[in-house]
N, C-alpha and C positions, 0 to 999 in steps of 0.2 A: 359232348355235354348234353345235346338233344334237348327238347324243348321246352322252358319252361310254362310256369303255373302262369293264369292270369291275372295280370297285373290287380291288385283292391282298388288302388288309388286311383280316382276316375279321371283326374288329370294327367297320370303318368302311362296309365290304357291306351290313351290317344298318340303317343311321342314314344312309345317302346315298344320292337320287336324285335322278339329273343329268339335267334338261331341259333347253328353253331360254329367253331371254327375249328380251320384243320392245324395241324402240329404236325413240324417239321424241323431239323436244322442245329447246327449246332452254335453258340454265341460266348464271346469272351465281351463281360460288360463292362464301362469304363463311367459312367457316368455323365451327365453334360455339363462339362466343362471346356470342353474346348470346340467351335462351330465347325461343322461339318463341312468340309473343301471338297467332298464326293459333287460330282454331277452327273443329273441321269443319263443318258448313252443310249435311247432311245430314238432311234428314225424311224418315222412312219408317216404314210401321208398324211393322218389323221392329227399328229402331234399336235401340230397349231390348235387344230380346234380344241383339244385336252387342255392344253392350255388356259384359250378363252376360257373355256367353260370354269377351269380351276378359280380361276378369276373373278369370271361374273358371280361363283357363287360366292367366293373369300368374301366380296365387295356384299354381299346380303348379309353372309353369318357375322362379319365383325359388328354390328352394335349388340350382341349376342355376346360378344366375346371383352372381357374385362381384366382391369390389371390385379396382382395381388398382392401387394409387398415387392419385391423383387422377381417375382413369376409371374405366370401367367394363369388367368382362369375363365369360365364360362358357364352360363346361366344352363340350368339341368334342368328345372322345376321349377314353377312359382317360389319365388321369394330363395332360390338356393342356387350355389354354384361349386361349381367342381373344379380343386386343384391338384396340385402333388403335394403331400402330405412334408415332404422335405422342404418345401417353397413356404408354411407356414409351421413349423418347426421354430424359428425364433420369435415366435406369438406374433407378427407382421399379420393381421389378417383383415386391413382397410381393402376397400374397394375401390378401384377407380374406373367409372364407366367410359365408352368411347363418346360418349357427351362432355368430359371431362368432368364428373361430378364426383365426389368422394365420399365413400357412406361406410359407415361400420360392419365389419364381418365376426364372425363367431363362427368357430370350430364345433358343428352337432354330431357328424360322423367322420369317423376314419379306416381307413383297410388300409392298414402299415402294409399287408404283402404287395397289393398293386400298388402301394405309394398313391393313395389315394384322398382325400380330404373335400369335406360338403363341407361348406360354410351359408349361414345365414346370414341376409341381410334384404335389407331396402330394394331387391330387384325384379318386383312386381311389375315392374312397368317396363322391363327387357326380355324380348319372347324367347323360348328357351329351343334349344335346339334338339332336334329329334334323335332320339336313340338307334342303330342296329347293331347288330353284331354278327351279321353274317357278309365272311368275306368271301368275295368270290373266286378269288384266286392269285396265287404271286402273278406279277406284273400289274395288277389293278389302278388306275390311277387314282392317289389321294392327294390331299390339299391340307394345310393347315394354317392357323392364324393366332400369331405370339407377338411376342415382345423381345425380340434378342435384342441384347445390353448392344453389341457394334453395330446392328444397323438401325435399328428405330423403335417404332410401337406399332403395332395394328400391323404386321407386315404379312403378307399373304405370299407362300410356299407352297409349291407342286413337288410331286413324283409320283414314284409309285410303289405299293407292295414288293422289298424284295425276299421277304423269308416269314414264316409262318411260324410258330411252338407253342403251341400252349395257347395260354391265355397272353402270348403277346406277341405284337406286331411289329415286324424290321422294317425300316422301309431308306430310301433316298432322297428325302426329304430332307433339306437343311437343316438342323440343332445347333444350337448357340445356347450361351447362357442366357436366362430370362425367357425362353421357351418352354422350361416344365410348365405342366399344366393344361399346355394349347391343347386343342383338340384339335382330332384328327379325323377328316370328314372322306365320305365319297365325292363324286362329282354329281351324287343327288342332293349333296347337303346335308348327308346323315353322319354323324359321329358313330367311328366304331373303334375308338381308344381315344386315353389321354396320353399325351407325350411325357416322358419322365427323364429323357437323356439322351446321351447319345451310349454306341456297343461298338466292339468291333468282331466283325464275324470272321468266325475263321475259313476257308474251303478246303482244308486239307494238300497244304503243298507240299513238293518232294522236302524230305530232311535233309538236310545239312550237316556233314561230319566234321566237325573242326576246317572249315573251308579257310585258304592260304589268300580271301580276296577277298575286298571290301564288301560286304553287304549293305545295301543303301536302300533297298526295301525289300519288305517283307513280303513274299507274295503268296497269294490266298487270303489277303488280310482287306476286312472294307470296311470303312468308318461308314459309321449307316445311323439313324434316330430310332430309338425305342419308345415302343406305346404300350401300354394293358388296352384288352379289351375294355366296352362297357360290361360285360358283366358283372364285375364288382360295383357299380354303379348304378346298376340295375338292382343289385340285393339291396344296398343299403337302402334305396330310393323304397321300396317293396316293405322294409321291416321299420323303416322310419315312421311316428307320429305326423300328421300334418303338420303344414308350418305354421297355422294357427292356435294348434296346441303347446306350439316351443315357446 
């Protein structure tokens, strides 16, 4: 994609930087609908502290991080926050802060292809979380912070990068419903996608000819969470009026 122009908006200057990412991999998507029971498989001495760090930083980005209807979403910009476009699709677009406070939202941009949706509202006073979009590579560790419906609110998930395409990222990350939305950070605290679901990848296994024996799984097959990068996030935020002119 290589690099874009720089940013107008002198508040969005300071919180966005636009790399690029690699593509790779091939994916059979399903939606998030059902939570993810993958866990990572990662040993290494370092884990624990991937961990911590995933942690300490959840424990910073969630007052960052707000409810939308039945999904999930997070402050982008002054005064704006970013969801999945499908999460507010039944006109649901109140806000709930991690303060518990409830303020009205409005739908000002959308990008149906990433499933993507900016809403306005009362969130001047929640700092907004930094943009990148350059990943560094499968195995990366990332983190995110949602709302899935079976376990709670504000719940803070690890893994890491496992597959790269395009403008979006696989990862082994937990999805559950009420997750669209969450963002999905480094262990810098930088957002480089929103989460929209869950996929399942395929890796290519041997085929099967009318086999005479139970099949009981599939193999090559990994329920993993799906994100878009920020770049469509980046364009809208870039071609958008300030929010003092909406």
């Amino acid at each position: 994609m290589g690099d874009q122009p720089e940013q107008h908006r002198k508040s969005l200057s300071r919180r966005v930087v636009l790399r690029s990412t690699v593509a790779g991999g091939l994916v059979a998507s399903s939606g998030c609908l059902t939570a993810n029971s993958s866990t990572p498989e990662h040993a290494s001495d370092d884990e624990e502290a991937i961990h911590e760090t995933a942690l300490e930083m959840g424990l910073d980005a969630r007052s960052s991080v707000v409810k939308v209807g039945s999904g999930t979403g997070w402050v982008v910009d002054d005064g704006l926050v970013a969801t999945c476009s499908h999460v507010v699709d039944d006109g649901e677009t109140d806000i709930e802060t991690f303060g518990g406070q409830r303020r009205e939202g409005r739908i000002v941009e959308q990008h149906d292809d990433a499933d993507l949706a900016l809403l306005a509202g009362e969130t001047d006073d929640l700092e907004p979380l930094a943009l990148e979009t350059e990943i560094q590579s499968v195995e990366t560790p990332v983190m995110k912070v949602g709302h899935p419906d079976a376990v709670g609110t504000w719940i803070i998930s690890s893994g890491r990068v496992v597959r790269l395409r395009g403008d979006r990222i696989f990862t082994d990350v937990p999805c559950g419903p009420g997750d669209s939305g969450s963002p999905l950070l480094t262990l810098d605290g930088a957002v480089i996608g929103h989460v929209t679901g869950s996929a399942v990848l395929v890796d290519d296994p041997e085929e099967l000819d009318a086999p005479e024996t139970l099949v009981q799984n599939y193999e090559g097959q990994r329920h993993v969470s799906r994100a878009y990068t920020v770049d469509a996030i980046a364009q809208l935020l870039e071609e958008s009026t300030s929010v003092d002119a909406r």
